[in-house]
C-alpha positions in Angstrom: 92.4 112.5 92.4 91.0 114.4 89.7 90.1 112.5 86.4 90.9 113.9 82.5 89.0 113.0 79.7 90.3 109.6 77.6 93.0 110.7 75.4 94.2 113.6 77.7 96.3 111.7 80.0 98.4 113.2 81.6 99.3 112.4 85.9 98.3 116.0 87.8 99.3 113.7 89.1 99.5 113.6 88.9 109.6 119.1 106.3 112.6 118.3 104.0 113.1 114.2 102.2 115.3 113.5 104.2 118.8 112.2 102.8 117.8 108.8 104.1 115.2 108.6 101.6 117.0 108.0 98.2 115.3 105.6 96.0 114.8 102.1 97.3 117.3 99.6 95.1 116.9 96.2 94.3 120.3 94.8 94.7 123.1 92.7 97.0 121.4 92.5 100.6 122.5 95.2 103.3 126.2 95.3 104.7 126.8 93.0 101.4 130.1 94.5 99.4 128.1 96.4 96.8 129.8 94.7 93.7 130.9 98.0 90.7 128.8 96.9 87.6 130.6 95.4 84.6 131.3 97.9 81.8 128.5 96.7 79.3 126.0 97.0 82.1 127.5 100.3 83.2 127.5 101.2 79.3 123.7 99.8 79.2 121.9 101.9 82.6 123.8 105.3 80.4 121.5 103.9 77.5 118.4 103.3 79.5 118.7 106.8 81.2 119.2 108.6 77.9 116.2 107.0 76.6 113.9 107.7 79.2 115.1 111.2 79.1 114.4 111.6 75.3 111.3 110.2 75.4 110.2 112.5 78.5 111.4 114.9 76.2 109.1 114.1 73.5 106.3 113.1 75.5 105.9 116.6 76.8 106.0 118.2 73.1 103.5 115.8 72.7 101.4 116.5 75.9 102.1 120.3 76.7 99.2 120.1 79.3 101.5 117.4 81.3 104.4 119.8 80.6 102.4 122.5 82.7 101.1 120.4 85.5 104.3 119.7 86.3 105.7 123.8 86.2 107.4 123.5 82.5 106.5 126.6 80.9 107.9 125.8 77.3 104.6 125.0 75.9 101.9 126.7 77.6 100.8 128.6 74.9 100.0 124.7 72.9 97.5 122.7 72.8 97.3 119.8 70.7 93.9 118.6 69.2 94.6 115.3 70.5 90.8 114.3 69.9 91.9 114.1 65.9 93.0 111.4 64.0 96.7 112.9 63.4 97.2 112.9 66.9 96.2 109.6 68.1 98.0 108.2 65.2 101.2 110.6 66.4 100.9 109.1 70.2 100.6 105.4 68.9 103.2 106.2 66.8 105.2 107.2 70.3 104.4 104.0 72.1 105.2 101.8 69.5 108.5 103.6 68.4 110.0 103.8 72.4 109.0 100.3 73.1 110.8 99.1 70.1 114.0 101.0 71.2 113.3 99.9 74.8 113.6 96.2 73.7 116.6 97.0 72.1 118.3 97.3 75.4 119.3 94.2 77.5 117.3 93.7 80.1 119.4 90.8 82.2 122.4 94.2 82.7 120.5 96.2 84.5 119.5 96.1 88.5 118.0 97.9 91.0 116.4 101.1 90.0 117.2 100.7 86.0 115.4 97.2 85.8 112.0 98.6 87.7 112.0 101.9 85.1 112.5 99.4 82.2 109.9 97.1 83.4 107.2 100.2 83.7 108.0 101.9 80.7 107.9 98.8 78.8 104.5 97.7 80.4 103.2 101.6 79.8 104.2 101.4 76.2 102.1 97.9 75.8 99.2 99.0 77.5 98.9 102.2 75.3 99.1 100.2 72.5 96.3 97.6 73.8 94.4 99.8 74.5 94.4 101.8 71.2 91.8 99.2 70.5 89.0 101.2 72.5 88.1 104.4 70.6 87.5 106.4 74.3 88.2 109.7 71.7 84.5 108.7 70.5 83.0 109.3 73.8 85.2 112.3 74.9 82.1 114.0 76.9 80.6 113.3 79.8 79.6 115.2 83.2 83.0 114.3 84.8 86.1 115.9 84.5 86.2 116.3 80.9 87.5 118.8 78.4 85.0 121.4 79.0 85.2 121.2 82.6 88.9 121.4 83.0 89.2 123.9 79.9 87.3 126.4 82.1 89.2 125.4 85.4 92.2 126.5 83.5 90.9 129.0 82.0 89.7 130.6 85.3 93.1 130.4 86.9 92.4 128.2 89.6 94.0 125.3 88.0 97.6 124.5 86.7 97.5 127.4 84.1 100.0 130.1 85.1 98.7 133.9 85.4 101.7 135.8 86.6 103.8 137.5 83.8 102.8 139.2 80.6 103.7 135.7 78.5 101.7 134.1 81.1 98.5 135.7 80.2 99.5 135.8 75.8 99.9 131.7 76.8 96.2 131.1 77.8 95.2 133.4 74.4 96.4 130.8 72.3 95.8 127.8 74.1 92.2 129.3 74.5 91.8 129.4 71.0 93.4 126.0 70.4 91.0 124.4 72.8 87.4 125.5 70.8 89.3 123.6 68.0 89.2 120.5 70.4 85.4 121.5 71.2 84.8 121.0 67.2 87.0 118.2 67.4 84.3 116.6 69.9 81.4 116.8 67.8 82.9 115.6 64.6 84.1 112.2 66.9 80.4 112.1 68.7 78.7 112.2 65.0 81.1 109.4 64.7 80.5 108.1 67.5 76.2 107.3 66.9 77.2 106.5 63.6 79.2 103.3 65.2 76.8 103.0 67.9 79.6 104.4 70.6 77.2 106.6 72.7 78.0 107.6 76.2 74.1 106.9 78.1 71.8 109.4 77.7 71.0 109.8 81.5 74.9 111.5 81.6 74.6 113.7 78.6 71.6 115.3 80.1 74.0 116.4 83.1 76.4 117.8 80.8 74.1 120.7 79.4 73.8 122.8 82.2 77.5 122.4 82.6 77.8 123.9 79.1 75.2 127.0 79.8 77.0 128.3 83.1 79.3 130.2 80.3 76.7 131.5 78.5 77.2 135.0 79.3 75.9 138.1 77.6 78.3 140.0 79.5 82.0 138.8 79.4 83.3 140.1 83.0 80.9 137.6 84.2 82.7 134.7 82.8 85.2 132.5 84.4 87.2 132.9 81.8 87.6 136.8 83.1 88.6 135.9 86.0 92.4 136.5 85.2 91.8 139.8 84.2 90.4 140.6 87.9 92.9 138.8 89.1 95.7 141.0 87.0 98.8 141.6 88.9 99.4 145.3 90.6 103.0 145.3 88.3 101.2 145.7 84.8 101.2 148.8 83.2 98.3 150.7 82.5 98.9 150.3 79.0 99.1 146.0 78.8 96.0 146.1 81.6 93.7 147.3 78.9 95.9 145.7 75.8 94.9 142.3 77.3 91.6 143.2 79.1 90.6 144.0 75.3 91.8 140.7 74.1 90.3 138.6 76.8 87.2 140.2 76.5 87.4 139.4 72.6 88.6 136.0 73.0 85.2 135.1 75.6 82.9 136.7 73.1 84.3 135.7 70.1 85.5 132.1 70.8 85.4 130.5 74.4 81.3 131.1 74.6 80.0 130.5 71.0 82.3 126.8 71.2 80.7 125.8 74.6 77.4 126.9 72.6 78.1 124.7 69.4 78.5 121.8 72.0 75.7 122.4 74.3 73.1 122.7 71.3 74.6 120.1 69.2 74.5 117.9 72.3 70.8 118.8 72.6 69.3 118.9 69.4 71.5 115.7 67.9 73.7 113.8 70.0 71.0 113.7 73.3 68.4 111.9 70.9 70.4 109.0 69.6 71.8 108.4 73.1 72.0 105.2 74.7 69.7 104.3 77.1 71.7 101.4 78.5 74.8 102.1 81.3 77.3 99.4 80.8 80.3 99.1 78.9 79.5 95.8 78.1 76.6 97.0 75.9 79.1 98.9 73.5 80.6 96.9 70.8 83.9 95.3 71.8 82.0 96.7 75.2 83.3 93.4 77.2 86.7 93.3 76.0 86.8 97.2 76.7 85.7 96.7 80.7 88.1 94.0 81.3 91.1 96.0 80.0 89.7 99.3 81.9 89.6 96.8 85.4 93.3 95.6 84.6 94.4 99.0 83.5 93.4 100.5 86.7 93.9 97.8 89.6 97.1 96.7 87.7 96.4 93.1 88.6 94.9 90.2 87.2 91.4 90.1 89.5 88.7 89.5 87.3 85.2 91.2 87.3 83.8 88.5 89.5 87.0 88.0 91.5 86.0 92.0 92.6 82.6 92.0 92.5 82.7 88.7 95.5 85.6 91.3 97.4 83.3 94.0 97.2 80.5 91.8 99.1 82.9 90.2 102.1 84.0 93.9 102.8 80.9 95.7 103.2 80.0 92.9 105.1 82.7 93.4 107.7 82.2 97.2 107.6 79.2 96.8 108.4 79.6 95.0 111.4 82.6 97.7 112.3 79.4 100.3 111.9 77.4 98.3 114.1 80.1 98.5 116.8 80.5 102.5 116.3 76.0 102.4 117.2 76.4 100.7 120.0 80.1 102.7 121.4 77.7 106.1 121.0 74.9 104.6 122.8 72.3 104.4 119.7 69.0 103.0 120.2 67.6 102.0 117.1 69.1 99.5 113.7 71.9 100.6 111.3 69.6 101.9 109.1 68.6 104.2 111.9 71.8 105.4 112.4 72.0 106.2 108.6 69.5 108.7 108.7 69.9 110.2 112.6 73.5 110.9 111.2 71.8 112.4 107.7 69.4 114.4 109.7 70.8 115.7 112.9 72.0 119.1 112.3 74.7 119.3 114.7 76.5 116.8 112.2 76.8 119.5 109.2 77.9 123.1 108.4 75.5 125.9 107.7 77.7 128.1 105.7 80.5 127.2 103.0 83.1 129.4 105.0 82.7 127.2 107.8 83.3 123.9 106.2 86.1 125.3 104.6 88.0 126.4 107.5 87.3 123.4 109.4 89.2 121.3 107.0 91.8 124.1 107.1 92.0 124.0 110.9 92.4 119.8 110.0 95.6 120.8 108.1 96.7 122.4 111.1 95.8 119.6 113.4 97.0 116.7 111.7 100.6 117.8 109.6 102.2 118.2 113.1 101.1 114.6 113.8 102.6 112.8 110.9 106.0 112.3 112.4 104.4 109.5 114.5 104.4 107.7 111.0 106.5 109.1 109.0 109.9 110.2 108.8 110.0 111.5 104.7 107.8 114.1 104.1 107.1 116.4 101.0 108.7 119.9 101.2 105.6 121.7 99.5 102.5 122.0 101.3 98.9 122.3 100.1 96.0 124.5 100.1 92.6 124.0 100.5 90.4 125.5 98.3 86.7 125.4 96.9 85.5 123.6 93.9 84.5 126.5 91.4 80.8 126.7 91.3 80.7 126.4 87.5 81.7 122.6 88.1 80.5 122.1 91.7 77.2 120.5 90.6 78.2 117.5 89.3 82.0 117.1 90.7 83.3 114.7 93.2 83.1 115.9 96.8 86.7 116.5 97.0 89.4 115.8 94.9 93.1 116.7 95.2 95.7 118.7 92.3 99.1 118.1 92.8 101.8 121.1 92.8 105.0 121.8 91.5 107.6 120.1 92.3 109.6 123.3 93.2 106.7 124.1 95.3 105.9 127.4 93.2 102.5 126.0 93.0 101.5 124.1 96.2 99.0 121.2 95.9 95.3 122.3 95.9 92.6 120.1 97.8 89.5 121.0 96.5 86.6 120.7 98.7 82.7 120.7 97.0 80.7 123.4 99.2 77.5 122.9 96.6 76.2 120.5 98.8 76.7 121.2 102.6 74.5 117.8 103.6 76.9 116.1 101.5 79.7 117.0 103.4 79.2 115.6 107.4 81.6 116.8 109.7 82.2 113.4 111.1 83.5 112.8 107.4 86.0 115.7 107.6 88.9 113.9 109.2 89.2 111.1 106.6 88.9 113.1 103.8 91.4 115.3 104.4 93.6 112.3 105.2 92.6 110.9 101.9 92.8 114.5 99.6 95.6 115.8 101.5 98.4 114.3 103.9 99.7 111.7 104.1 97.1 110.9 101.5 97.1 111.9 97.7 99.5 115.1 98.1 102.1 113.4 100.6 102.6 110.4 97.8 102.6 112.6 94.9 104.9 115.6 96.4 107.2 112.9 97.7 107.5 111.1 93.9 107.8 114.8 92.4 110.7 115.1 94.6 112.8 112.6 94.5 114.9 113.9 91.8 116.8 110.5 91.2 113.8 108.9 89.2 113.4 109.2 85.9 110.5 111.8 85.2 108.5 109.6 83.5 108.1 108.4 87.1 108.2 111.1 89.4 105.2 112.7 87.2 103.2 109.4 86.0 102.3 106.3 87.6 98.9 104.1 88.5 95.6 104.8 89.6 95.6 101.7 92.2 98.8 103.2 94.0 97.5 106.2 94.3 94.5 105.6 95.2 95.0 102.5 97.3 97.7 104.5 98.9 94.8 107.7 99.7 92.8 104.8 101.1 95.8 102.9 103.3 96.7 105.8 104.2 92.6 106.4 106.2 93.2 103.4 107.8 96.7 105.2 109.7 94.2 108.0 111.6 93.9 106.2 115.0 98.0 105.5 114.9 98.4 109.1 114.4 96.0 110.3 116.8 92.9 111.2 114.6 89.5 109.3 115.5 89.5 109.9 119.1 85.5 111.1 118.7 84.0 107.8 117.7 81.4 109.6 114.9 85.1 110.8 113.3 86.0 107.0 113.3 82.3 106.3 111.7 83.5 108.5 108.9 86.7 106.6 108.0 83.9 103.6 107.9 81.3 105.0 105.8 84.0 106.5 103.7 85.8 102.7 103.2 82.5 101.3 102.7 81.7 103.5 99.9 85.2 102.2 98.4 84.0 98.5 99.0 80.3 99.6 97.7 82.4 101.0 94.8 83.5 97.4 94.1 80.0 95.8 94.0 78.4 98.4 91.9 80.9 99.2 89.2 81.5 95.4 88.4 77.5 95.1 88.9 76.5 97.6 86.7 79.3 97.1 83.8 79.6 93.2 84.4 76.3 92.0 86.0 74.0 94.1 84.6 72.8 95.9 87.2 70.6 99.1 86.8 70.9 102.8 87.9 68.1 102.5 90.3 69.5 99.2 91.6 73.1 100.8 92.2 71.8 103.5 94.2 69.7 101.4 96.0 72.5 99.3 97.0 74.5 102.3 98.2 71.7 103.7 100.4 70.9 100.8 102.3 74.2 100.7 103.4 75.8 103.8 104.1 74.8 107.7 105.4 75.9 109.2 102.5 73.3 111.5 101.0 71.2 110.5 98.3 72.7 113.2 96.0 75.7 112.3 96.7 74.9 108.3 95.6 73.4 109.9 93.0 76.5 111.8 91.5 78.7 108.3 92.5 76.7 105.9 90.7 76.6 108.1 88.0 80.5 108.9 88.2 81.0 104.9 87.6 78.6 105.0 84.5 81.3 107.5 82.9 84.7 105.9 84.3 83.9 102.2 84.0 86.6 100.9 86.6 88.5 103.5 87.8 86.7 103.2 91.0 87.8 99.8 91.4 91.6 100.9 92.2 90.8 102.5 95.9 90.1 99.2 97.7 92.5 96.5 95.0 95.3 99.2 95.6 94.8 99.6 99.2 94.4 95.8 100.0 97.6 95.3 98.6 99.2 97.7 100.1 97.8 96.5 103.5 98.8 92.6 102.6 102.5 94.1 102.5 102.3 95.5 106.2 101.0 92.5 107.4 103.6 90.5 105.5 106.3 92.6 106.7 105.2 92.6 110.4 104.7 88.8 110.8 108.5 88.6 108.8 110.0 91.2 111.1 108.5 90.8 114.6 109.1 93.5 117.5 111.5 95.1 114.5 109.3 96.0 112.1 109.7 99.7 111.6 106.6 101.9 110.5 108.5 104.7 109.3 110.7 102.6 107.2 108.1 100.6 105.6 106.2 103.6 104.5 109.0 105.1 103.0 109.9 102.2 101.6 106.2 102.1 100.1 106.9 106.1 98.9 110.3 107.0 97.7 110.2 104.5 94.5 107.1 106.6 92.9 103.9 105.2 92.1 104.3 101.5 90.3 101.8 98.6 89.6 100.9 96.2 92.0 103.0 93.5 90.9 105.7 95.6 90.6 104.9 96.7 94.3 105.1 93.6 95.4 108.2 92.2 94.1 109.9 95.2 95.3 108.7 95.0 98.9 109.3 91.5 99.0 113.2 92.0 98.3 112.9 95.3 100.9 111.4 92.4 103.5 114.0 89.9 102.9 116.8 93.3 103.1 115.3 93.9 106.2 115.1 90.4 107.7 119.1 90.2 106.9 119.8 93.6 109.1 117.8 91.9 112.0 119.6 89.0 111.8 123.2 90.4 111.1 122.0 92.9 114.2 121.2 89.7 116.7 124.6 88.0 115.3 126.5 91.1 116.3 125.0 91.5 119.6 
């Protein structure tokens, strides 16, 4: 999934659903006489509903970013400076005035779907305001998916800003012009920042200033930001093609590329020398407190640091022996750490050109849609595209990461594949990646929540980073039950890719918990995997700047996996794939605990059919 910068959050989140797929409810057991609710709990769901639609409402005046990812047009032309004081103040402001009408309500009359949206909304609201504790607006750069980054992606048209009508391309002019504001904004909070000694390390600032130079340009048809223009649609006059090739032309010279500039040099000549040169969290003040809220924020459970860290170990130990097997299936003579580097070095394991790597994956989506009905019987009514990451960003992005559409499938969902690095990207990786990026991974869960218009929309377009990841990650583990990993290197992949999950575990909580170093981290994540070293590199590096968000892959998926297993030792011979996953789906993304409550009732549902079922017969 791709990441935003702290105080820019926002879910991009972020066949046909079939009509059997309405929302999962939490009520009376099956072929039970579905009681009518009372009036004052009929009287209070009508309460809860109009709330959650107001405060949609407000959030997206709020968060006109959101309001674009998920095809709402009404403020694309907006962009708050959300980095300021104001508007922090405004969204606490938000959180505390919802969940203060939110308690109003009475929780013991509502059921089913009502009581799971009050739950989360209520638990949101809290956690925003916990967290308002942590200044993340101090830190707001870093070589990740931050503001810069995703201000050009945007800007380029190969994102979620819309280029297609006249208003379209006036939008972006403003919003352009809002967003070197934010750029200012930046550097006012960094000054800030050393002056409270809230630094992000230096060894990631350095990565950010060549980020910033790609849009220097002397010429402004050579910046991203043109792109649109090239791009202009056939139906524009003559007269409007020049009105806004004039204006974009302006807006690059006179605004987009002299803010990247302020940053870059201000980042070099001030912010770069009073860096940190330590990589934990912990070593900011409050640093401690500030891990262990980002570990429950993103694995929405109550493991500790340690409790993850000892996980972490146990299950790169049993990948590894699952690696060990693979060897010896493919008749390799030689130790693991062999294997690693005949797999890193052996050219018939890796594309020569970009074109070639991206096809193959689209030749994947080709292969493996068809085979999802084996698993699956609610599927997402947009598809995706795959797509390269823009080489402006390529250097230091993820290998992949996945954008979700529209829910009226206007915009489909865009897996972006990294062609910087061709050794980075084995094809005995390829199949497990696109399950991950792609379907059923990150753009069958999120179309499907999109979807499902019976949600509220604070839940069809938000939700947790350890559902949606653990879900991309469960979802790896279905390849051999759908027919993927018959060539046992393709099976290899799915390992080396869970074992960077588990490796994830060890050296985000050793590095921000356990004060491990840099050199030790990527040492750790060589010696036991093929990835490429650049690749470690840009990992080890991506968990210096997102303390804990990496943890939510392997928490989310082992929950998710602890549910099958509970549900097929409950149900026997009828345990039905296809149902449990859409039970898993329809609901949207929730937190673990939530999960689990609501799959234990969907058990115990299910367990009354069988048994009313074996009665009858």
């Amino acid at each position: 999934m791709e990441r935003l910068m702290p105080r820019f959050r926002f879910v991009l989140l972020n066949a046909l659903v079939l009509a059997l797929a309405a929302p999962v409810l939490l009520m009376a057991p099956p072929h039970a006489e579905a009681a009518s609710p009372s009036p004052a709990a009929a009287a209070e769901s009508a309460k809860l509903q109009q709330l959650l639609e107001d405060s949609f409402e407000e959030n997206l005046e709020l968060n006109p970013i959101q309001a674009t990812a998920i095809g709402d047009a009404r403020y694309n032309d907006l962009l708050p400076n959300f980095l300021s004081k104001e508007d922090i103040a405004r969204q606490e402001r938000y959180a505390r005035r919802w969940l203060e009408q939110m308690k109003k309500l009475d929780r013991s009359l509502l059921a089913g779907q009502d009581r799971l949206s009050y739950d989360i909304f209520v638990r949101n609201q809290e956690l925003s305001l916990e967290g308002a504790r942590f200044p993340g607006e101090l830190i707001p750069i870093d070589q990740m998916s931050s503001l810069h980054s995703f201000f050009a992606q945007m800007g380029s048209g190969q994102s979620i800003q819309p280029f297609q009508t006249e208003k379209n391309y006036r939008d972006w002019l403003s919003r352009a012009t809002a967003g070197a504001a934010i750029f200012d904004q930046a550097i006012v909070n960094m000054r800030e920042g050393v002056r409270r000694g809230i630094t992000n390390p230096r060894i990631l600032m350095e990565k950010v200033l060549p980020q910033l130079e790609a849009h220097f340009v002397d010429d402004p048809t050579k910046s991203v930001f043109y792109q649109p223009i090239v791009n202009m649609p056939e139906s524009f006059s003559p007269a409007l093609r020049q009105e806004l090739t004039t204006a974009y032309t302006k807006m690059i010279t006179e605004t987009v590329v002299p803010s990247f500039r302020r940053l870059h040099d201000f980042i070099r000549d001030e912010y770069l020398p009073k860096c940190r040169e330590t990589i934990a969290f912990s070593a900011l003040p409050d640093g401690e407190a500030w891990y262990a809220f980002q570990v429950k924020t993103q694995t929405t459970t109550d493991m500790t640091p340690d409790e993850i860290h000892q996980f972490g170990l146990s299950e790169v130990e049993r990948i590894t022996g699952e690696m060990s097997d693979v060897m010896k299936q493919v008749k390799f003579e030689g130790d693991l750490q062999e294997f690693f580097r005949f797999l890193e070095t052996d050219p018939r394991f890796y594309y020569t050109t970009k074109e070639e790597l991206l096809q193959g994956f689209r030749d994947l989506q080709k292969k493996i849609n068809p085979k999802l009905t084996k698993a699956f019987d609610v599927f997402p009514k947009a598809d995706y595209e795959v797509v390269e990451v823009p080489e402006f960003m390529a250097a230091s992005s993820a290998g992949a990461f996945y954008q979700p559409g529209t829910p009226d499938g206007s915009r489909p969902g865009r897996f972006f594949v990294n062609t910087y690095n061709l050794k980075a990207q084995p094809k005995y990786g390829m199949e497990t990646l696109s399950i991950h990026e792609a379907a059923p991974g990150h753009h069958f869960q999120i179309s499907i929540a999109q979807e499902v218009k019976e949600l509220p929309r604070f839940r069809r377009f938000g939700g947790q980073s350890a559902f949606f990841e653990g879900w991309a990650l469960y979802a790896e583990s279905l390849g051999r039950e759908i027919g993927l990993f018959e060539d046992p290197y393709q099976y290899f992949g799915r390992l080396n890719d869970e074992m960077l999950r588990a490796m994830r575990l060890v050296v985000d909580t050793g590095m921000h918990h356990k004060s491990w170093t840099r050199e030790q981290s990527i040492k750790y994540m060589m010696d036991h995997s093929s990835m490429a070293e650049s690749d470690v590199i840009a990992e080890v590096e991506r968990y210096i700047a997102i303390p804990g968000q990496a943890l939510s892959y392997k928490v989310g998926q082992r929950v998710i996996a602890g549910l099958r297993a509970q549900a097929q030792a409950a149900l026997g011979s009828k345990f039905d794939l296809k149902a449990f996953h859409r039970a898993i789906l329809i609901d949207g993304s929730l937190p673990m605990g939530v999960l689990k409550t609501k799959m234990d009732e969907w058990i115990a549902g299910q367990k009354n059919v069988v048994r009313v079922s074996e009665a009858g017969g």
